[in-house]
C-alpha positions in Angstrom: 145.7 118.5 108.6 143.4 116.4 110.4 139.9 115.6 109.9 138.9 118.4 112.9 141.0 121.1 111.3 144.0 121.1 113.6 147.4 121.2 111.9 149.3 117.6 112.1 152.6 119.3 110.9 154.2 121.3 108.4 157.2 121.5 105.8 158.5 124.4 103.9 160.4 123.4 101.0 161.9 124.7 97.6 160.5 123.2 94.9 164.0 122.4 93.3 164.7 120.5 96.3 162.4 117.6 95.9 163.4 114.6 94.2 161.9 114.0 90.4 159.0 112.3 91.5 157.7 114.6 94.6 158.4 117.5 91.9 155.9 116.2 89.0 153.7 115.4 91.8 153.4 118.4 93.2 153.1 119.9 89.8 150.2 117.9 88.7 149.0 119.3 92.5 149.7 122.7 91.4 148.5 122.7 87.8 145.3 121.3 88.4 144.0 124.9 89.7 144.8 127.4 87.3 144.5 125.1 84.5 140.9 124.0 85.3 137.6 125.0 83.5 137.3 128.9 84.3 134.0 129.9 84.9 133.0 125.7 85.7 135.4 124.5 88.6 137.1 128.0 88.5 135.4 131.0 89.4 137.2 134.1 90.2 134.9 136.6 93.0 135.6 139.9 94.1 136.9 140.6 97.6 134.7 142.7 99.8 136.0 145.8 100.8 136.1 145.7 104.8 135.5 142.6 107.0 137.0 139.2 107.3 137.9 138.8 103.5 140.0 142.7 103.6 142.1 140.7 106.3 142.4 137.4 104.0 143.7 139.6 101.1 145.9 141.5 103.1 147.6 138.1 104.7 147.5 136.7 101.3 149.4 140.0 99.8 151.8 139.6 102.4 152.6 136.1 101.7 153.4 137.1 98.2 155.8 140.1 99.5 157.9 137.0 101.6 157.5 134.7 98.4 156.4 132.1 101.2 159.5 132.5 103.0 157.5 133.3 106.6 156.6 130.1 108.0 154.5 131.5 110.5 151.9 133.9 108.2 151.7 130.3 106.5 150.3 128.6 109.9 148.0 131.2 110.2 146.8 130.4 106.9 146.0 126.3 107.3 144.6 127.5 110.9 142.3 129.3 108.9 141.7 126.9 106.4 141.5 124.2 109.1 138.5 126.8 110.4 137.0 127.0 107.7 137.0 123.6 105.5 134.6 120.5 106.8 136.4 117.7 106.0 135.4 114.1 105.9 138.9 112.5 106.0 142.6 114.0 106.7 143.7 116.4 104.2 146.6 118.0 103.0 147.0 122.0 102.2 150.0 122.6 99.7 150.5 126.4 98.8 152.9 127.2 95.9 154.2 130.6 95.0 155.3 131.3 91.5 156.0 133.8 88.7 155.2 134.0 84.7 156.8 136.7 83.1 153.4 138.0 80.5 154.9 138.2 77.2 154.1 141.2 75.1 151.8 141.3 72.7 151.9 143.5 69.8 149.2 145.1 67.9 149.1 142.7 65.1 148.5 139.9 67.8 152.0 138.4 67.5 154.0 137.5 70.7 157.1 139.9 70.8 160.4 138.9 73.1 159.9 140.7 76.8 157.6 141.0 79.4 155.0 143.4 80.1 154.6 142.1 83.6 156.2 139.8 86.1 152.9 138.3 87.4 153.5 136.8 90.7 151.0 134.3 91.9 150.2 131.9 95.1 148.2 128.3 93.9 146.7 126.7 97.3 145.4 123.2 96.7 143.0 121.2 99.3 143.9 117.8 99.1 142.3 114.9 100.8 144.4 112.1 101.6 144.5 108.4 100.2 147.0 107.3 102.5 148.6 108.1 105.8 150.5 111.0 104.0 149.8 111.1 100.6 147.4 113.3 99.0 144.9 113.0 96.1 144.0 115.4 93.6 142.6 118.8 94.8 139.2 119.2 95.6 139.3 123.2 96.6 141.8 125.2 96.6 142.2 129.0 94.5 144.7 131.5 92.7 145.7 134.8 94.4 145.6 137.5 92.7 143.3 136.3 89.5 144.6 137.1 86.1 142.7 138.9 83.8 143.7 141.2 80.9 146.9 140.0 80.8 147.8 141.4 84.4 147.6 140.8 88.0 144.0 141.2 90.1 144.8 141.9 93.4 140.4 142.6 93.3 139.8 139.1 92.9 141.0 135.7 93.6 140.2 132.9 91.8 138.2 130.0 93.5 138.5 126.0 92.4 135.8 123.4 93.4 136.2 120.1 92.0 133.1 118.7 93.6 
């Protein structure tokens, strides 16, 4: 994205198709979200019920139902980030989808083998760049749908701010 907002281009590729170092780059990317300080640089909010944000959540729903596979709901998505963000330099927007099968836990606390749960996640990462096309760590970004209580929160979304 450029510094006004507009889109300079766009990619859509598999993780397991980058090369070693693009993939533990983009992890670190990815990683730095969820894995934050919740409640300090990760702050989950509640979606309002009608308005702009009903819309948000549905388009976000819906880009978990294609698993990212619809390049076009994604250009909707940096438009609307490009909207929405005031950027001081070029950025980059990188969205990851992703699943963690939530092991169950059994009454004594003990971690048993299965899943209660295949939670199914989207991490988007707000990235200024540092060169022409490479990207620094994350300064916003958020996790859709939360987690809390060992299960999905398609109520909330979690929210990261680095500054």
């Amino acid at each position: 994205m450029d510094v006004d907002g507009y889109i300079d281009g766009t990619f859509n590729t598999n993780f397991l198709k980058l090369d070693n170092n693009e993939k533990n780059r983009c992890l670190g990317i990815a990683k730095a979200i969820p894995f934050s300080d919740t409640n300090v640089l990760l702050k989950e909010y509640e979606f309002e019920k009608n308005g702009e944000q009903a819309k948000i959540k549905t388009m976000l729903n819906s880009l978990l139902e294609c698993g990212l596979k619809n390049d076009a709901m994604l250009e909707v998505l940096y438009e609307l980030i490009g909207e929405k963000y005031k950027a001081h330099k070029d950025y980059a927007i990188y969205v990851f989808f992703g699943r963690f099968d939530v092991p169950v836990k059994g009454s004594d606390n003990v971690w048993l083998e299965g899943s209660e749960e295949v939670y199914e996640f989207l991490i988007t990462a707000v990235c200024p760049l540092e060169k022409e096309y490479t990207p620094g760590k994350p300064l916003y970004g958020f996790l859709y749908p939360s987690f809390s209580d060992r299960s999905s929160d398609y109520e909330h979304i979690a929210v990261y701010d680095a500054r």
